[in-house]
Backbone bond lengths (Angstrom), bond angles and torsions (degrees), N, CA, C in turn:
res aa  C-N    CA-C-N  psi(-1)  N-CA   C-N-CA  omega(-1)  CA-C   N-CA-C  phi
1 X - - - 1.455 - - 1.536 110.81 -
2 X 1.525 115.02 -27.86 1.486 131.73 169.76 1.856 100.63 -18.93
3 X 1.600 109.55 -66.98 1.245 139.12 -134.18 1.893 84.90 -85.23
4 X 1.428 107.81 -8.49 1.703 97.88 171.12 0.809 130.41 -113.28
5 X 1.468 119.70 -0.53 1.335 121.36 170.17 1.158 130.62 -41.29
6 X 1.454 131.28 -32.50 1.567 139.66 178.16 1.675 103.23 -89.76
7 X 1.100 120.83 4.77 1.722 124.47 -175.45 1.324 97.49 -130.32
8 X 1.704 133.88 79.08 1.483 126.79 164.48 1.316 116.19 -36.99
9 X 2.111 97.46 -55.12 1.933 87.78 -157.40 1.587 93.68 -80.13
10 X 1.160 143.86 -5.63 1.647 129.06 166.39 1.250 127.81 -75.16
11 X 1.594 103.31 -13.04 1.200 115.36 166.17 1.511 143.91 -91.76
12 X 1.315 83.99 -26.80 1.971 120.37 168.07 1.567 105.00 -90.97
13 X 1.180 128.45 -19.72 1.865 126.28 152.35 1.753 110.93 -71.72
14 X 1.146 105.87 -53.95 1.620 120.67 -176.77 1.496 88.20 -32.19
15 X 1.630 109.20 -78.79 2.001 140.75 -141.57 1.879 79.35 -53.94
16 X 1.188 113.75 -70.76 1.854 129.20 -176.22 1.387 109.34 -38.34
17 X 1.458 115.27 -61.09 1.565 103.72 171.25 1.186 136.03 -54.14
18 X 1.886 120.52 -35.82 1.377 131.06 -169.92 1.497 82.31 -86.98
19 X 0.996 144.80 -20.80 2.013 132.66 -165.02 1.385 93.24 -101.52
20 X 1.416 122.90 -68.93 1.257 95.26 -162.30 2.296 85.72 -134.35
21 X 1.517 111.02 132.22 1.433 109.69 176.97 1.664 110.58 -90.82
22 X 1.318 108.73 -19.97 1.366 113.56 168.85 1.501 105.05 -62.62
23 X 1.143 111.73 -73.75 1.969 104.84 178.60 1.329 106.43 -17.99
24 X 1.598 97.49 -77.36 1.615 112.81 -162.67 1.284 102.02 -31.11
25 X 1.270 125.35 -67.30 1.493 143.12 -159.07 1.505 106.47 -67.57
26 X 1.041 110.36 -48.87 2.203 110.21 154.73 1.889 116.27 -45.13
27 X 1.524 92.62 -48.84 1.591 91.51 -168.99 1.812 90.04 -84.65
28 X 0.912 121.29 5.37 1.781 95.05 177.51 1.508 112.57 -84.24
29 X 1.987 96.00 -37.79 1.330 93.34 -176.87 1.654 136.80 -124.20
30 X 1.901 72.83 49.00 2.228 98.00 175.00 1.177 100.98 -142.21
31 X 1.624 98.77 -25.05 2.125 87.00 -161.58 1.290 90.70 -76.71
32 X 2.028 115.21 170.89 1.348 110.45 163.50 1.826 72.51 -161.70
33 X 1.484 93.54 122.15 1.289 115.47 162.57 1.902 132.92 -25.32
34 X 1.054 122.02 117.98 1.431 103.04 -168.83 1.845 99.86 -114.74
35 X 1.033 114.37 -10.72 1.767 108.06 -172.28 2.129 95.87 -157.24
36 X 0.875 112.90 170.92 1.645 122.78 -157.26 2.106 75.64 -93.39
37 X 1.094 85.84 150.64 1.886 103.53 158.21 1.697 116.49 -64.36
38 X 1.310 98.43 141.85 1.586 104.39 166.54 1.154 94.80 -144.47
39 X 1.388 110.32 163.20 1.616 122.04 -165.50 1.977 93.22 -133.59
40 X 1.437 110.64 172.74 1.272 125.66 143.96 1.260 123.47 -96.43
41 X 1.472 133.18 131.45 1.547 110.32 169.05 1.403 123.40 -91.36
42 X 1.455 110.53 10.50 1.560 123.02 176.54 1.514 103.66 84.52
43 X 1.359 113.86 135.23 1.805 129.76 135.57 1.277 139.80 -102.59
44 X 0.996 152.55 -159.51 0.955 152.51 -158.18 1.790 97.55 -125.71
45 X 1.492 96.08 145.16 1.672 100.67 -168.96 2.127 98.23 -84.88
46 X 1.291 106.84 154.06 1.018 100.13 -176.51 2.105 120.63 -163.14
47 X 1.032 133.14 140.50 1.076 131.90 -161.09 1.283 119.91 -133.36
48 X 1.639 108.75 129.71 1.417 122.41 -157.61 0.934 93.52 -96.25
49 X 1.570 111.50 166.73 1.518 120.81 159.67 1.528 130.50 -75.31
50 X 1.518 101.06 90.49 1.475 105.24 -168.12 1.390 126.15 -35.99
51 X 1.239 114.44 -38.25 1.589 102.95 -160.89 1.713 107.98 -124.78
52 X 1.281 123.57 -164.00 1.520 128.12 159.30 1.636 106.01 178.90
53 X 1.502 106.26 -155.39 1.491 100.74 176.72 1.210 112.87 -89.75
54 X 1.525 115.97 104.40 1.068 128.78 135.38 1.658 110.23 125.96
55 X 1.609 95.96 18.82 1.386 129.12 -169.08 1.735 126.32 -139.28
56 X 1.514 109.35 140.30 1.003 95.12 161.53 1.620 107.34 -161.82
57 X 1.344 116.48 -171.06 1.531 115.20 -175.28 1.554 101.30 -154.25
58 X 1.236 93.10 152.95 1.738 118.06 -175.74 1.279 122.99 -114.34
59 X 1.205 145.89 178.36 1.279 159.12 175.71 1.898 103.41 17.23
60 X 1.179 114.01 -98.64 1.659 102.98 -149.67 1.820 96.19 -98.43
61 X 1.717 110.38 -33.25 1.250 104.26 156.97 1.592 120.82 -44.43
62 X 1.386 133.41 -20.71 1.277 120.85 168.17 1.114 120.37 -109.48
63 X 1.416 132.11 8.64 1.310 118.76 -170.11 1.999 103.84 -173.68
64 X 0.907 122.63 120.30 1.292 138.50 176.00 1.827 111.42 -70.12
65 X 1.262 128.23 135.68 1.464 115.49 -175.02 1.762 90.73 172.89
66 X 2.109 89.56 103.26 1.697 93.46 165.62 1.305 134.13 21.13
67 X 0.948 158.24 126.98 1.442 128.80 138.12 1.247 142.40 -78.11
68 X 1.750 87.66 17.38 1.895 94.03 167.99 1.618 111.25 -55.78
69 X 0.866 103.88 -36.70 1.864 118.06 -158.87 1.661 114.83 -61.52
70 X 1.515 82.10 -12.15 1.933 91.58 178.66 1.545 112.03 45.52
71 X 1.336 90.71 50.93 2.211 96.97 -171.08 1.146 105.98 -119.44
72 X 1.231 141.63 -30.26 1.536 150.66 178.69 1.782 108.54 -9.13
73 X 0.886 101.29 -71.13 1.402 121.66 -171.07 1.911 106.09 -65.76
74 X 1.414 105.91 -48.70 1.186 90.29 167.15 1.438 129.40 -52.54
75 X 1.235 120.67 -61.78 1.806 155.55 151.67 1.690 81.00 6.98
76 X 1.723 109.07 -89.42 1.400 112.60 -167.70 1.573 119.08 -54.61
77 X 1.466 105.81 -30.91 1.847 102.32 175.37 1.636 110.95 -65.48
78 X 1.509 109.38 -41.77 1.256 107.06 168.58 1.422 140.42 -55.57
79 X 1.620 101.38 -35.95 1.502 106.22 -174.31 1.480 94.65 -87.89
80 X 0.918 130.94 -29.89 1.409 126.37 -175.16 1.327 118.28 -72.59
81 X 1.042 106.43 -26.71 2.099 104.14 168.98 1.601 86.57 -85.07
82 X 1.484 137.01 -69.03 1.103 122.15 -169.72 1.731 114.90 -20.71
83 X 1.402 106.83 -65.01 1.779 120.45 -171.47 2.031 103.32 -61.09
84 X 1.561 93.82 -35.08 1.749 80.99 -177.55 1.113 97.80 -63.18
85 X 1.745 139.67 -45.14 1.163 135.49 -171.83 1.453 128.93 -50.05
86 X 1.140 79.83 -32.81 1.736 90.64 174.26 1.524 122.29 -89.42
87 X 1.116 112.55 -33.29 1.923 140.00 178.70 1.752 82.61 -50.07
88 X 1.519 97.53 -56.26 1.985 103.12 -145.69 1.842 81.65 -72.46
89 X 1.439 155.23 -67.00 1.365 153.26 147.66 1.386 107.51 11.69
90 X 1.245 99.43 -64.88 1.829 106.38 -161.31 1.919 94.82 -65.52
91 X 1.652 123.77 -46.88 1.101 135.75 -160.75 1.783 103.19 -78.83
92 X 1.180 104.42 0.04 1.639 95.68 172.75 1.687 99.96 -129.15
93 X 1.546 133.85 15.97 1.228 142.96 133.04 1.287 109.20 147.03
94 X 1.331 122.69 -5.99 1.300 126.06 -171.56 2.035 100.84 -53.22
95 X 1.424 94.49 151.87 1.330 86.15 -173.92 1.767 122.40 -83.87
96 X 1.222 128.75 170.51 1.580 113.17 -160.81 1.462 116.32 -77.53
97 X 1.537 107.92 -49.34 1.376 109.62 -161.50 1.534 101.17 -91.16
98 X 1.568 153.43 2.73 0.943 141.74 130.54 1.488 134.27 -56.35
99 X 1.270 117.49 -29.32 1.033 140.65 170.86 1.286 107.11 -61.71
100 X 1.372 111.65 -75.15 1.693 110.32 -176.88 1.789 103.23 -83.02
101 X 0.978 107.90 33.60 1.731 103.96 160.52 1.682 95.98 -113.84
102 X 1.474 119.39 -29.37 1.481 114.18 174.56 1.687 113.36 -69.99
103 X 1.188 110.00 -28.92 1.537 113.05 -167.01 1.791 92.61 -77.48
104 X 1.602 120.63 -22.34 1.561 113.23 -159.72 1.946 98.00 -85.77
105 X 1.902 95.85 -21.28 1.360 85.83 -179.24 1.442 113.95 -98.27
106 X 1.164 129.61 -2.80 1.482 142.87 160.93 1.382 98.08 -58.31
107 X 1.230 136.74 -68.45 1.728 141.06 -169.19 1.390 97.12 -50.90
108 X 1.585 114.45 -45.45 1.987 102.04 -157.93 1.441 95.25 -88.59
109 X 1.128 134.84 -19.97 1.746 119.44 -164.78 1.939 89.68 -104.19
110 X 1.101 126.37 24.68 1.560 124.39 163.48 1.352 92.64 -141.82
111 X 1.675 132.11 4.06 1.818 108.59 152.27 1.461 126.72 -113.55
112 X 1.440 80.64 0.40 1.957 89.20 -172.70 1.612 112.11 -65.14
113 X 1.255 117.82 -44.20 1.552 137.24 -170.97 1.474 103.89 -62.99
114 X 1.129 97.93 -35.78 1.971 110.96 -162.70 1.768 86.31 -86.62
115 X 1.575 109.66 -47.82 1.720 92.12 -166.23 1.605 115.05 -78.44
116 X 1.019 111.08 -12.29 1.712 121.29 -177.83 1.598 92.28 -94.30
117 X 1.284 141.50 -8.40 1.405 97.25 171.92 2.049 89.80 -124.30
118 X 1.245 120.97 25.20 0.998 113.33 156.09 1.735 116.18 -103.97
119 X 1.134 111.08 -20.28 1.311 102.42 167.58 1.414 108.96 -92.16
120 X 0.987 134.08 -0.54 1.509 126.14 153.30 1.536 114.64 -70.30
121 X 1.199 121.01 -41.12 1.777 146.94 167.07 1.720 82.63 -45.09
122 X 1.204 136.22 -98.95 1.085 165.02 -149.18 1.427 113.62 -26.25
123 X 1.530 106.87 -61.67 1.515 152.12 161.02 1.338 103.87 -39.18
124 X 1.130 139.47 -1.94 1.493 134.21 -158.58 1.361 123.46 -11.08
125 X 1.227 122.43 73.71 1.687 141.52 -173.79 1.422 104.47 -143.07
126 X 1.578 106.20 40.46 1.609 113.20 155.28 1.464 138.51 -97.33
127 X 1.009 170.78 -174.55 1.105 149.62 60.98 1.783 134.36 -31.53
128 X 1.253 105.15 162.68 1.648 108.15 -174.44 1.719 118.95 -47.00
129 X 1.256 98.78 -36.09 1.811 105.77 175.99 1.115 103.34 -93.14
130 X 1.397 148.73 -22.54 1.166 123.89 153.60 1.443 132.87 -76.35
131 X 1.613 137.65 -10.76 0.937 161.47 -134.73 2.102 81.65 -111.67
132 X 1.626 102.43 -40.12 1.316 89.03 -151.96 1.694 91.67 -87.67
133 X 1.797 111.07 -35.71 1.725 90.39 173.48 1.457 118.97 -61.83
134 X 1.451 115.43 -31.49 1.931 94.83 154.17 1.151 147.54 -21.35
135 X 1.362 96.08 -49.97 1.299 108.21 -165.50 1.639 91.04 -100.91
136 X 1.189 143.98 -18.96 1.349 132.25 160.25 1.185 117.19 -59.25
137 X 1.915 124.46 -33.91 1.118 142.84 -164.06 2.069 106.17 -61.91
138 X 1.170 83.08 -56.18 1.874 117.91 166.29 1.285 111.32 -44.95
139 X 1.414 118.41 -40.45 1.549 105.86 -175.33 1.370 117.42 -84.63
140 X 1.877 106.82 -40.41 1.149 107.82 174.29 1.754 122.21 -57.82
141 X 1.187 104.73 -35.99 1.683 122.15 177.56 1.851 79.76 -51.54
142 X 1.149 136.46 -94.69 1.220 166.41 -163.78 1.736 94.43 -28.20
143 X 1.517 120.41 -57.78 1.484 132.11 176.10 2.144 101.81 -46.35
144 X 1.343 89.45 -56.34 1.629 94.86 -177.07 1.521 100.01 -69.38
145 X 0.652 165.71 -67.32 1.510 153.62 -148.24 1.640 99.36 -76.05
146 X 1.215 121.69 -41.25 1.663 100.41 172.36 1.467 115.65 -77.98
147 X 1.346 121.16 -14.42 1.535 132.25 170.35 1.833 111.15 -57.17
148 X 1.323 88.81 -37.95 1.716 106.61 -178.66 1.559 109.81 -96.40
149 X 0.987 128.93 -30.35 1.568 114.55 157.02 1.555 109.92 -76.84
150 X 1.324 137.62 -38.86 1.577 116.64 178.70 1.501 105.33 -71.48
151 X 1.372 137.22 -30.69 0.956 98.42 152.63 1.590 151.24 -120.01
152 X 1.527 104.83 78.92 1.245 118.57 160.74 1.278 138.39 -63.50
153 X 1.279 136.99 136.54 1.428 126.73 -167.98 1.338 105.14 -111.97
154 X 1.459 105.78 89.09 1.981 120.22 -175.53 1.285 104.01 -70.08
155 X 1.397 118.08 114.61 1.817 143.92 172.42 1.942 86.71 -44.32
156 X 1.494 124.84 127.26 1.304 100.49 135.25 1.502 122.06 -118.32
157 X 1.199 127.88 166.30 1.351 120.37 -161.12 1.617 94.74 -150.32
158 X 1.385 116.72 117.76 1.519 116.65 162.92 1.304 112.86 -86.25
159 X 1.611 116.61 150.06 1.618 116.99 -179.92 1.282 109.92 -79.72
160 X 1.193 137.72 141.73 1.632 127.23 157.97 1.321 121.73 -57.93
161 X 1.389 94.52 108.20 1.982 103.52 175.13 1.552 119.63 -52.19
């Protein structure tokens, strides 16, 4: 596969034929190309310092992570109830910069697991049994972060009529 790296679509026909020859053989004779291939060559996953005084950031603004992982969107739903959680804390007196130093360590100990075994995923330097505790690695990462959004304890507050 070395020898395809500089040839996407010979390489993205190659990957299609050995996985599936029915595709291939569908896409040879319907598909018709509309724009040239581009690839990613991958980076390294990585995490900012979410918050400060009087600031903070969510999903990809704080933190870099493959997009094999198809998580993006989660990332921001997550950090963003995380930060309301904390916003709504700080707004009934909790103090600021403890608060959003808890919300920065809530984000890294539910992305670290997910970004270390997706950039291992990423890296393609697996084999089949390792490929699959990856992807076990991923769910559990994935199990804890919905474990930690159900249980959130949402402030409610009625306005005075």
């Amino acid at each position: 596969m070395r020898e395809l790296r500089w040839d996407l679509e010979a390489a993205f026909h190659q990957v299609l034929t050995e996985a599936s020859p029915e595709a291939a053989a569908r896409l040879a004779s319907l598909g018709r190309r509309q724009s040239r291939f581009s690839g990613f060559p991958g980076m390294p996953g990585f995490l900012r310092r979410p918050c400060g005084d009087g600031w903070a950031l969510v999903g990809d603004a704080s933190h870099f992570k493959d997009p094999l992982s198809a998580h993006g969107i989660t990332d921001a739903l997550r950090d963003a109830e995380f930060l309301a959680d904390a916003v709504s804390d700080i707004a009934h007196g909790a103090e600021e910069r403890p608060t959003l130093a808890a919300y920065a360590l809530r984000r890294d100990a539910l992305s670290l697991d997910l970004h270390t075994a997706t950039d291992r995923l990423a890296g393609y330097r697996w084999d089949l049994p390792q490929v699959k505790a990856l992807l076990f690695d991923m769910n559990r990462a994935m199990k804890r972060e919905i474990d930690a959004i159900v249980s959130l304890d949402h402030h409610t507050t009625t306005a005075a009529a």
